[in-house]
C-alpha positions as CSV (number, residue, x, y, z in Angstrom):
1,X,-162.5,69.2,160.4
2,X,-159.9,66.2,160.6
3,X,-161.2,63.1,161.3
4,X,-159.3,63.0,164.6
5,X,-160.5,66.1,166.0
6,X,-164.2,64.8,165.7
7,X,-163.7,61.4,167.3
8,X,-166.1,61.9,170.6
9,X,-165.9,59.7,173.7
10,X,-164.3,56.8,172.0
11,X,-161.5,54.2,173.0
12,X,-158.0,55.9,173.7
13,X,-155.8,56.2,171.5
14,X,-152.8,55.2,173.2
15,X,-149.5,52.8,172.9
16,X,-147.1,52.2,175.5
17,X,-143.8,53.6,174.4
18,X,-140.2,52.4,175.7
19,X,-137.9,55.0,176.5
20,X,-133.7,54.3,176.1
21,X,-131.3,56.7,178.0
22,X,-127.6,56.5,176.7
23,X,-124.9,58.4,178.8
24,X,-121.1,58.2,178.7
25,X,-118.6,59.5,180.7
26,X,-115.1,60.7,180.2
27,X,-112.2,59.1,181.3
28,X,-108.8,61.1,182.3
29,X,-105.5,59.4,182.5
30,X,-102.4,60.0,184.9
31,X,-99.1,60.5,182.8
32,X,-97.1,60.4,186.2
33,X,-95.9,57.0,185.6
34,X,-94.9,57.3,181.7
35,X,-92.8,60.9,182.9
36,X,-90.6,58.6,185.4
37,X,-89.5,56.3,182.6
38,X,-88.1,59.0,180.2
39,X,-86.1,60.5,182.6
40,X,-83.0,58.8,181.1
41,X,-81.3,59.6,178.3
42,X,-82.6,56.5,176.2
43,X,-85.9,57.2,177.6
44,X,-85.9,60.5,176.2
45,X,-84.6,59.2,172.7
46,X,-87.3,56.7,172.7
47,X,-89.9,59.2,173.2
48,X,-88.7,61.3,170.7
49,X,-88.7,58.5,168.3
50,X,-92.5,57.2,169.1
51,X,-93.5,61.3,168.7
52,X,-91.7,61.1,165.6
53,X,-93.9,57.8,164.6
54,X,-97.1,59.3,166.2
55,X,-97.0,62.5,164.0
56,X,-96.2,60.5,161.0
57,X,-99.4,58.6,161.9
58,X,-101.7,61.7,162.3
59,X,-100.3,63.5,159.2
60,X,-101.5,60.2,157.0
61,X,-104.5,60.3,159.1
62,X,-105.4,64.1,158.3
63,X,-104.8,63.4,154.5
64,X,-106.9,60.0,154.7
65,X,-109.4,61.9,156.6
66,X,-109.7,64.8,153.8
67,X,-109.8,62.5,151.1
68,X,-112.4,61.6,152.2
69,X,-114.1,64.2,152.9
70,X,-113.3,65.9,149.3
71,X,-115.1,62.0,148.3
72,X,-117.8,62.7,150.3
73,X,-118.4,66.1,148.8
74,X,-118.0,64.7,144.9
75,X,-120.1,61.8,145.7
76,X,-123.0,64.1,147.1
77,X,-122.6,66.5,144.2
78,X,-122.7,63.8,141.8
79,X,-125.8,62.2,143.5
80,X,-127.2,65.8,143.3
81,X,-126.2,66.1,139.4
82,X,-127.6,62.8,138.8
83,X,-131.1,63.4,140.4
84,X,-131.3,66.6,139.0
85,X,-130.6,65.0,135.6
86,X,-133.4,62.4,135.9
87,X,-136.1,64.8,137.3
88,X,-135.4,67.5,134.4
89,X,-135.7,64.1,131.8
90,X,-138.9,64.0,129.8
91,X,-140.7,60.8,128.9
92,X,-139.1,61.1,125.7
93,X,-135.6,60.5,127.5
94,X,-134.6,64.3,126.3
95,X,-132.7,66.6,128.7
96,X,-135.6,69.9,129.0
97,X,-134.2,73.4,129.0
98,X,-137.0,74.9,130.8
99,X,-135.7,78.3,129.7
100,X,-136.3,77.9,125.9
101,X,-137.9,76.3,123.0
102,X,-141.3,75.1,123.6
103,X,-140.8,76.4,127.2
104,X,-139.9,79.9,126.7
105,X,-142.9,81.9,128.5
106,X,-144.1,79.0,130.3
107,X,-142.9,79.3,133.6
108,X,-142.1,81.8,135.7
109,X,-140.4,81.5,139.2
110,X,-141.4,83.3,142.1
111,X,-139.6,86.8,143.0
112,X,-138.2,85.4,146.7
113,X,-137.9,81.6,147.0
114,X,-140.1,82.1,150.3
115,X,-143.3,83.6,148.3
116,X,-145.9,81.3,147.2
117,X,-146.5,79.8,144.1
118,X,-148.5,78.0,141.9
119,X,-147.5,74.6,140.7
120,X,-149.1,72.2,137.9
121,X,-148.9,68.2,138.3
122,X,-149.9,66.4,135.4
123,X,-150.5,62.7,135.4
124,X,-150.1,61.1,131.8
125,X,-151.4,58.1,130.4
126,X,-148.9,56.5,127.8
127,X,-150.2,53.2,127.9
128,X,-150.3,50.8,124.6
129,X,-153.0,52.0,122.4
130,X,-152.7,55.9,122.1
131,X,-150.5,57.5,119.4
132,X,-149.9,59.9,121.6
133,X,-150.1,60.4,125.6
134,X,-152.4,62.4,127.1
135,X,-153.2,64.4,130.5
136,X,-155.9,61.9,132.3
137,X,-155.2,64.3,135.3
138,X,-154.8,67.7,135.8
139,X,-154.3,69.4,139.4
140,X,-153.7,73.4,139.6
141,X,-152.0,73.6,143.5
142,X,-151.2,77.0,145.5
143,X,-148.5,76.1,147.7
144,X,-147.8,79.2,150.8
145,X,-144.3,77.9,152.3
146,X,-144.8,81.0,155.0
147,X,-148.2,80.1,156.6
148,X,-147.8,76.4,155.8
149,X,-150.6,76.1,153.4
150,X,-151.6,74.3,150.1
151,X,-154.6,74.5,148.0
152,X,-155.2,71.9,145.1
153,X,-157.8,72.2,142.4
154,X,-158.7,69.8,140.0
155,X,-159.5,70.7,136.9
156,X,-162.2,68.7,134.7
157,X,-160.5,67.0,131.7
158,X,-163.3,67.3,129.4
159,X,-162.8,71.1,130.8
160,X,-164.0,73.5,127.4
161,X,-160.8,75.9,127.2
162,X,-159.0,78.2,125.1
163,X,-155.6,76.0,124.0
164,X,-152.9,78.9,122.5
165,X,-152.5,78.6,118.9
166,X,-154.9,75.5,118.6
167,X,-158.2,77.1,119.2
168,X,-160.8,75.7,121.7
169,X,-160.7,72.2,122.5
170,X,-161.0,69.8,125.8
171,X,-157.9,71.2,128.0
172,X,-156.6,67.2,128.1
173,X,-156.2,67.7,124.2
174,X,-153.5,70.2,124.6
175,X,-150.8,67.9,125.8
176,X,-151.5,65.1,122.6
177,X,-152.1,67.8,120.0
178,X,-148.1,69.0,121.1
179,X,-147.0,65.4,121.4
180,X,-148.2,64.8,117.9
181,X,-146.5,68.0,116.3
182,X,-143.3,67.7,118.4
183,X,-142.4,65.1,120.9
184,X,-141.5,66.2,124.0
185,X,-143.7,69.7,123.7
186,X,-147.0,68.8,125.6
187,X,-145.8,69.6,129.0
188,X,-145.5,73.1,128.2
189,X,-148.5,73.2,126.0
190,X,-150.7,72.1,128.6
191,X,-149.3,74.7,131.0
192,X,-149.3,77.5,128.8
193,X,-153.2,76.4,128.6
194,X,-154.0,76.0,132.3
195,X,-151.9,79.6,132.8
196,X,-154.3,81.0,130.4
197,X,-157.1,79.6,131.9
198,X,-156.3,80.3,135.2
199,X,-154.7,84.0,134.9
200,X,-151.8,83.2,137.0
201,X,-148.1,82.3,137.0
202,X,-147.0,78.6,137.2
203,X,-143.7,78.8,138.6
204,X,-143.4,74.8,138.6
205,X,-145.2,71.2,137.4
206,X,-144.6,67.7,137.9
207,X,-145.2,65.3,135.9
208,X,-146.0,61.3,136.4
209,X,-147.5,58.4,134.3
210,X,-149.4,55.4,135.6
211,X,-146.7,53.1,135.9
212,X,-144.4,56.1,137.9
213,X,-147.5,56.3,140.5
214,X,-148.1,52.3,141.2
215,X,-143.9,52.4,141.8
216,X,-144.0,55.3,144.2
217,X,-147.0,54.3,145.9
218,X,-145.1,50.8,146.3
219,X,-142.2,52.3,146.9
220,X,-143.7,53.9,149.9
221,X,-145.3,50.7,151.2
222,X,-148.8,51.5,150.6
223,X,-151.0,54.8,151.2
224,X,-153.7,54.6,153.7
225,X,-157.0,56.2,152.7
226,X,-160.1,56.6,153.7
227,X,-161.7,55.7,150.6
228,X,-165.3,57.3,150.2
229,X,-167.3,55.2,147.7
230,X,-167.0,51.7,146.6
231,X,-165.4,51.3,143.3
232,X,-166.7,47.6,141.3
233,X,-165.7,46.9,138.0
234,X,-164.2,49.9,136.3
235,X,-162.5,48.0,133.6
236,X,-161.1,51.2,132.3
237,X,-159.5,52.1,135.5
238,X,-157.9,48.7,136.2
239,X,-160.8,46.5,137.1
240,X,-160.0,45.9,140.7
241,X,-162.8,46.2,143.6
242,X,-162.0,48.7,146.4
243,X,-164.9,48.8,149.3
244,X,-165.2,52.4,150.9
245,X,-163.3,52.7,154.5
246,X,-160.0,52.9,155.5
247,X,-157.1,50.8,154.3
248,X,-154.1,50.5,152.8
249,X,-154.0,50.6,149.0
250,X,-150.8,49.3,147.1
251,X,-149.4,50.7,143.4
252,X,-152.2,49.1,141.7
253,X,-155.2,49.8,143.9
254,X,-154.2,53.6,144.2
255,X,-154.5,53.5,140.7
256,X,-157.9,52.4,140.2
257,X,-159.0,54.5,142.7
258,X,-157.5,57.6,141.5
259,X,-158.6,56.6,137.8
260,X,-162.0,55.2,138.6
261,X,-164.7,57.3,136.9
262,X,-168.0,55.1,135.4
263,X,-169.6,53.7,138.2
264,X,-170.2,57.0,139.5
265,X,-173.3,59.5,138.5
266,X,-171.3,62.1,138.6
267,X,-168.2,60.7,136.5
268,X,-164.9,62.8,136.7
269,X,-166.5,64.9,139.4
270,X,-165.9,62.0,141.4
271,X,-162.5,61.2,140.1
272,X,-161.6,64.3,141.0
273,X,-162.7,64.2,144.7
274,X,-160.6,60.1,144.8
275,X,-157.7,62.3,143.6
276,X,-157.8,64.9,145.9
277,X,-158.4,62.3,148.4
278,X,-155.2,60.3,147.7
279,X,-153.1,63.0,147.5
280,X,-154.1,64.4,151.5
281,X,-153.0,61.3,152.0
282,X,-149.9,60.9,150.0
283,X,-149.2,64.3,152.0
284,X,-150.0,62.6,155.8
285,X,-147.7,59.3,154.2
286,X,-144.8,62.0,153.7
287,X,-144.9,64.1,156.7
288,X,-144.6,61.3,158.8
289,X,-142.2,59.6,157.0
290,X,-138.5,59.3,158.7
291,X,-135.6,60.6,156.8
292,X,-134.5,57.2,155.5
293,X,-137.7,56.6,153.7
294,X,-137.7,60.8,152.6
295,X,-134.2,59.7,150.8
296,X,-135.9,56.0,149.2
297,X,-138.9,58.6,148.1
298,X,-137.0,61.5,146.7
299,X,-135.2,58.7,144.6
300,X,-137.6,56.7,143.4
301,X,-139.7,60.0,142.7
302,X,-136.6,61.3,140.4
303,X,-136.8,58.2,138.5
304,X,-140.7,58.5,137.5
305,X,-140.9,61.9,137.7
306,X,-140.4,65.1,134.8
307,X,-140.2,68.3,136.4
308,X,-138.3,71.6,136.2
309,X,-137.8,71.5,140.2
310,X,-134.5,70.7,140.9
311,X,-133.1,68.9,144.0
312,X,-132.0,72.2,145.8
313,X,-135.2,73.9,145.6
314,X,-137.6,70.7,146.4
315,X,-135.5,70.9,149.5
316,X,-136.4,74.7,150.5
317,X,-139.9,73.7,149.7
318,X,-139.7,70.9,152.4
319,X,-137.8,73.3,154.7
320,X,-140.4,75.5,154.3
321,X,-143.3,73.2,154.5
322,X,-142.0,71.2,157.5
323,X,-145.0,71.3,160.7
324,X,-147.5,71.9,158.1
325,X,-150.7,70.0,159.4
326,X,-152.8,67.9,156.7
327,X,-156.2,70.0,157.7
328,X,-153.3,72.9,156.1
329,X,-154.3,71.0,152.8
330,X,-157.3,72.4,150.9
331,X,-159.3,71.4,148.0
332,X,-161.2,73.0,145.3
333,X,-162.4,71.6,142.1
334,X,-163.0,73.8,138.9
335,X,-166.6,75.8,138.9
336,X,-168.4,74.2,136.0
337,X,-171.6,72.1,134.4
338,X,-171.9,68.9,133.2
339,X,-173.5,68.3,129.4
340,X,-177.2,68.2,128.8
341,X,-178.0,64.5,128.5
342,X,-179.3,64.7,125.1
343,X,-175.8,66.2,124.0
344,X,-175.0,63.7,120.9
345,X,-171.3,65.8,119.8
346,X,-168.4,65.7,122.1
347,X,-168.7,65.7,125.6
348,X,-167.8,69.1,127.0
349,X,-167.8,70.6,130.7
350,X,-168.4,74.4,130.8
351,X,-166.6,76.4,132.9
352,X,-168.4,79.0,135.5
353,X,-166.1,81.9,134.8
354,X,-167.7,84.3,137.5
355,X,-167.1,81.3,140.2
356,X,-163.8,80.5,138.8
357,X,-162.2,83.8,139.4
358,X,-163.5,84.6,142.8
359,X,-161.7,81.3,143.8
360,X,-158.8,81.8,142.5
361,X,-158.7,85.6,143.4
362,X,-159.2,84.7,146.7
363,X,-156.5,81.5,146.6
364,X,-153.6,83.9,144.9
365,X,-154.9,86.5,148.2
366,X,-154.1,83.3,150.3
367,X,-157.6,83.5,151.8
368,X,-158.9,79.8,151.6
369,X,-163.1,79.8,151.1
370,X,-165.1,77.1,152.8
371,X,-165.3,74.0,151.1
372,X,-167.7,74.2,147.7
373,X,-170.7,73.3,148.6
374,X,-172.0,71.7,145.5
375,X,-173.5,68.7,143.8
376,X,-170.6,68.2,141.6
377,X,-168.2,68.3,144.5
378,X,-167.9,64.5,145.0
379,X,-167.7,62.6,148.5
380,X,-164.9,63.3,150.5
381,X,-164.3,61.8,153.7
382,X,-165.5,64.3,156.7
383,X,-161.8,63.9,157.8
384,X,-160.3,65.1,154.8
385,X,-161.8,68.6,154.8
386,X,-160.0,71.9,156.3
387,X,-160.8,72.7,159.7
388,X,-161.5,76.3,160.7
389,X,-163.7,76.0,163.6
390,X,-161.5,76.7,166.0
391,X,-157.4,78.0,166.3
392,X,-154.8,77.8,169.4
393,X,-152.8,81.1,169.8
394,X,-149.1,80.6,170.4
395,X,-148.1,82.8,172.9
396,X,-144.5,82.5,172.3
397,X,-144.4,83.3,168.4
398,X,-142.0,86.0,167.5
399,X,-139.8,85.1,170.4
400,X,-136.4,83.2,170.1
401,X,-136.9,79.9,171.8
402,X,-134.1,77.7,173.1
403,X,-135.5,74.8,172.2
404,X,-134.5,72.7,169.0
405,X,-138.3,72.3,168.6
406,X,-137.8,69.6,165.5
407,X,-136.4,67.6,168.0
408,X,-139.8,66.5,169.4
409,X,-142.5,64.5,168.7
410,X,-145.8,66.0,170.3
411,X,-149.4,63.7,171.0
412,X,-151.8,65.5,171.5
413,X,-155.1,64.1,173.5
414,X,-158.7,65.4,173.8
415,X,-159.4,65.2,177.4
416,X,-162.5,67.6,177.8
417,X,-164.5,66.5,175.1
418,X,-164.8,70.3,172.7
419,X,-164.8,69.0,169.3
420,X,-161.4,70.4,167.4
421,X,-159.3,70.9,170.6
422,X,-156.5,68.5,169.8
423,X,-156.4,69.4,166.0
424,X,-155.9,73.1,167.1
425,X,-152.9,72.3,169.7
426,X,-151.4,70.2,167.2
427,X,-151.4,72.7,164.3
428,X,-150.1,75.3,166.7
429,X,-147.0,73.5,168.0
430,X,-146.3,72.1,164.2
431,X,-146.5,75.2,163.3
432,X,-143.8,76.3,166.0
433,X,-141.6,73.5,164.8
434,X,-142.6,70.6,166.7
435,X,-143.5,67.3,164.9
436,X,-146.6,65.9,165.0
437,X,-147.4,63.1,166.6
438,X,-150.5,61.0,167.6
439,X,-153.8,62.9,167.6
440,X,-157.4,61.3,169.3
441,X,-159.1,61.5,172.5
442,X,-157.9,60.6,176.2
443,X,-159.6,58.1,178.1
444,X,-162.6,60.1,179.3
445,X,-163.2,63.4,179.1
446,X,-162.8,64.5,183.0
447,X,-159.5,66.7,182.7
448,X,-160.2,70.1,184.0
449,X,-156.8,71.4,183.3
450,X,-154.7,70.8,180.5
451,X,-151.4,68.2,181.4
452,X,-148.4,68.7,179.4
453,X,-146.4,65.3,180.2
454,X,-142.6,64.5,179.6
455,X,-141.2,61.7,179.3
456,X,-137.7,62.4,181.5
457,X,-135.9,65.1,182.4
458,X,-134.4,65.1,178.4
459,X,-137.5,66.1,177.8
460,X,-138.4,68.9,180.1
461,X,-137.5,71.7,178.3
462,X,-139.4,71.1,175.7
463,X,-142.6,70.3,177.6
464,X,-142.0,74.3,179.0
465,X,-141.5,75.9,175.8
466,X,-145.2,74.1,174.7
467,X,-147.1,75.2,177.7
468,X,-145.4,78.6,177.8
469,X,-146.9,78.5,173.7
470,X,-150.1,77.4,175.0
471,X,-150.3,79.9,178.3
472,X,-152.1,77.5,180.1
473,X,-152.1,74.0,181.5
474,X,-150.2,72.5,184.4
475,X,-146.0,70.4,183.7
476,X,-145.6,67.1,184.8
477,X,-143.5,64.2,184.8
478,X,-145.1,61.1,183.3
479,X,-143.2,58.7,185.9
480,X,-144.3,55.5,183.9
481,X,-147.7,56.8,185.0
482,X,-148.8,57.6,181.1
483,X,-147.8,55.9,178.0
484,X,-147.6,57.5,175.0
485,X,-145.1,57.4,172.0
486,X,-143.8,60.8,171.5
487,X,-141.3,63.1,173.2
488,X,-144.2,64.8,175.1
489,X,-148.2,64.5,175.5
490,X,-150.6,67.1,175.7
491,X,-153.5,66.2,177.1
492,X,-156.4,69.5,176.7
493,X,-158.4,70.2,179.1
494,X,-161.4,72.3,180.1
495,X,-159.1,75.3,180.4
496,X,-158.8,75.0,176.9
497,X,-159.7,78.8,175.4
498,X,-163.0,78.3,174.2
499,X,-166.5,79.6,174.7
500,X,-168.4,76.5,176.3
C-alpha cells in the first residue's frame, strides 16, 4: 500500500497554488484610407512597386524560414545519431552490434513493440583494483507498457548458476570470466546466463558503473528515499553514514546505500531490498520530472549508460509507460538460501527452483503475487510495496474522450478516512491519461460526497471527464475557496465505492 494512501487523520497536505490567465485578442484594420491614396496614377505605381518589394521580402522569408527548418530537422537527427551512438558504446569505447558476435542469440525483441518484455540492468564495478569488472548488481525487470506495470527482481550475486560454456559458477562471475577472454564480451555473457537461468527472452539491458550512477543521481538533483535501515561504516560500500527515514541522497550517498551490504545479518538480501528501494524511487523522481529535466536526464543517461535501446524505442517505452503509478512497480527477489555457517569453500546462495518458476511463470502471465513473505526479503518501507486492496473503476474507459487528458495535473485528497481511497483515484485517472499530482489526506475526514474542484472555467472540462470516470461525486468551482497545486482536486468522499 503506498505510503500516502495509509496516512490516517494527519495534517493536510495542501499548498496554495497561483493561478495565471493569459488572453489576447485580435485586432482588424480598415484599409479605407490606404484605397483613397492610390487612386492616382502614381499611387497605383507606388503600390505596385511596394507589392513588388513585399513579395521579394516573403520569398527570402519562405526560403530563410525552410532553411531552417531543413536545420532543425539535421540538427535533431544528428542529436538522435549522436545519443544513439553513446548509448550503443560499451565501456571499452567499442561501437556494439547487438546482432552479432558475442551477441548473436542474446537478445530477442518483442513480436509488437506494445507487448511486454523483459529487460536486464547490470550495474558494474570497474573501480581500481580488479583486472577485470564485474556485475555487483544484477536486476531481472518485466516491464507491461499496456497495463502500465513493472516487476523487478533481484538476483543474488553469489547466486549458484549454470554460466554457458564455463560451467557452474557465482552468476556475477560470468561478466569477468568474458571480460578476461575478450573485452567488451561480458554483457552478453551475463545475459545469456540470466536468460538461462530465468527461461525467458531478454529483449533489452542497461548497463551502468558506479561513477555513471553518483552523475545521474546528481544530475537529477538528488533522489528522495525513504531509507529503511541505518547504514554505519560500510567501508566497502563508500563509508558514509545514512540514518533510516526520508531524505534526499546525492550521487555519493545513493551509492552507499545501494552498495551497502555488511552491517546487515542478512547481507545481499538486504542490498537487494536498498536497490529495489532506490529504484521506486528513481521511478517517482522521473515521472514527476518536467520535460526539461526528461531531456538533461535522457542525456546524461546516454553518456553513462551501454544499452542496445536506442533513442526511438526508449521513447515508445515512455509513451507507453506514461500515468503509470509507482504502487504499478513490483518487487521480487530470487527464491533462494543462504550458506550453512560452517561453510569454509566459496560462499554460494542456492537457488529454490520450484519457487523460482512459479514467480516467474506467473510474472511472464502478467499476474503480480503478493509480496514474498520471507526472512530473506529485507526491509522495505511499508510505502514502497504494491497496493491491491482496493481498485477505482473508470466508467469512461473504452470511450473517446474530448479531453487532452495529459494536459492535467490531478491531487487527489482522502476526505472520508477508508485507507487506499486516494491511491485508487489516482491510479485510475493516471491510468486514463491524467498526471499525477499530490496524493494525502484532506483536512478532516467529514466529506460525505466526493468534490471534484477546478480551478477556472479552463479547467472545467476536465474536472467532467474525471467525475463522469469516477460515476460519482458532485463539480464545483474552487472560487479561491480551496488551494491546491494541480489543474483539479479530488477530494473522496464517503460515496466512495467501498464496503464500509
Amino acid at each position: 500500500m503506498a505510503a500516502s494512501s495509509r496516512r490516517m487523520r494527519g495534517s493536510p497536505n495542501t499548498s496554495p497554488s497561483q493561478v495565471n490567465l493569459v488572453s489576447a485578442r485580435s485586432q482588424s484594420h480598415a484599409r479605407a484610407h490606404r484605397l483613397s491614396r492610390v487612386n492616382s496614377a502614381d499611387g497605383y505605381a507606388s503600390l505596385r512597386r511596394k507589392r513588388a518589394r513585399k513579395k521579394k521580402v516573403l520569398v527570402a522569408a519562405s526560403i530563410t524560414l525552410a532553411s531552417l527548418l531543413v536545420a532543425a530537422v539535421v540538427a535533431v537527427g544528428v542529436y538522435v545519431l549522436v545519443i544513439n551512438g553513446k548509448l550503443g558504446t560499451d565501456q571499452q569505447g567499442t561501437q556494439a552490434d547487438f546482432g552479432s558476435g558475442a551477441y548473436a542469440g542474446a537478445l530477442k525483441e518483442p513480436a509488437a513493440p506494445e507487448d511486454p518484455f523483459w529487460m536486464l540492468l547490470m550495474g558494474t564495478d570497474n573501480r581500481e583494483g580488479y583486472e577485470v569488472p564485474r556485475t555487483d548488481t544484477l536486476i531481472l525487470a518485466h516491464v507491461d507498457q499496456k497495463n502500465k506495470k513493472a516487476a523487478m527482481i533481484s538476483i543474488p550475486r553469489d547466486l549458484y548458476v549454470e554460466i554457458p560454456g564455463h560451467g557452474s559458477d557465482r552468476v556475477n562471475t560470468a561478466y569477468a570470466l568474458a571480460e578476461a577472454e575478450e573485452p567488451g564480451t561480458g554483457p552478453a555473457l551475463t545475459i545469456k546466463t540470466v536468460q538461462a537461468l530465468a527461461g525467458v527472452d531478454i529483449s533489452y539491458f542497461a548497463q551502468i558503473d558506479f561513477n555513471g550512477l553518483v552523475g545521474l543521481v546528481d544530475g537529477l538533483g538528488g533522489v528522495e528515499v525513504d531509507v529503511p535501515v541505518d547504514i554505519i561504516g560500510d567501508i566497502d560500500a563508500g563509508g558514509l553514514d545514512i540514518h533510516s527515514g526520508l531524505q534526499t541522497l546525492d550521487g555519493a550517498h545513493a551509492l552507499t546505500f545501494c552498495r551497502s551490504r555488511d552491517p546487515f545479518f542478512i547481507g545481499d538480501y538486504q542490498r537487494q531490498a536498498n536497490q529495489r528501494t532506490f529504484l521506486q524511487a528513481l521511478a517517482r523522481k522521473i515521472l514527476a520530472a518536467d520535460l526539461p529535466t526528461i531531456a538533461t536526464m535522457v542525456t546524461n543517461v546516454a553518456d553513462m549508460t551501454f544499452t542496445n535501446l536506442d533513442l526511438a524505442t526508449l521513447v515508445k517505452v515512455a509513451q507507453g509507460m506514461q500515468g503509470m503509478q509507482e504502487n504499478g512497480i513490483h518487487t521480487y527477489f530470487v527464491p533462494s538460501t543462504l550458506p550453512p555457517d560452517d561453510n569454509e569453500g566459496p560462499s554460494y546462495v542456492a537457488l529454490d527452483e520450484y519457487a523460482w518458476s512459479q514467480l516467474v511463470t506467473s510474472l511472464d502471465a502478467g499476474e503480480y503475487p503478493e509480496h514474498q513473505d520471507d526472512s530473506l526479503a529485507g526491509v522495505v518501507p511499508e510505502g514502497y510495496l504494491p497496493s491491491t486492496a482496493l481498485s477505482t473503476t473508470d466508467r469512461l474507459s473504452g470511450q473517446a474522450s474530448t479531453v487532452a487528458t495529459g494536459d492535467y495535473v490531478v491531487d487527489v485528497r482522502n476526505g472520508c478516512g477508508t485507507d487506499g481511497c486516494a491511491t485508487s483515484v489516482s491510479d485510475m485517472l493516471a491510468l486514463a491519461g491524467y498526471r499525477h499530482g499530490e496524493i494525502g489526506n484532506a483536512n478532516s475526514f467529514v466529506y460525505d460526497t466526493t468534490l471534484v474542484i477546478y480551478q477556472d472555467d479552463a479547467r472545467k472540462a476536465a474536472a467532467e471527464d474525471i467525475r463522469k470516470r469516477l460515476g460519482y461525486g458532485k463539480l464545483i468551482s474552487s472560487e479561491g475557496r480551496y488551494t491546491f497545486t494541480g489543474d483539479v482536486l479530488v477530494v473522496v468522499g464517503d460515496d466512495f465505492p467501498v464496503s464500509k
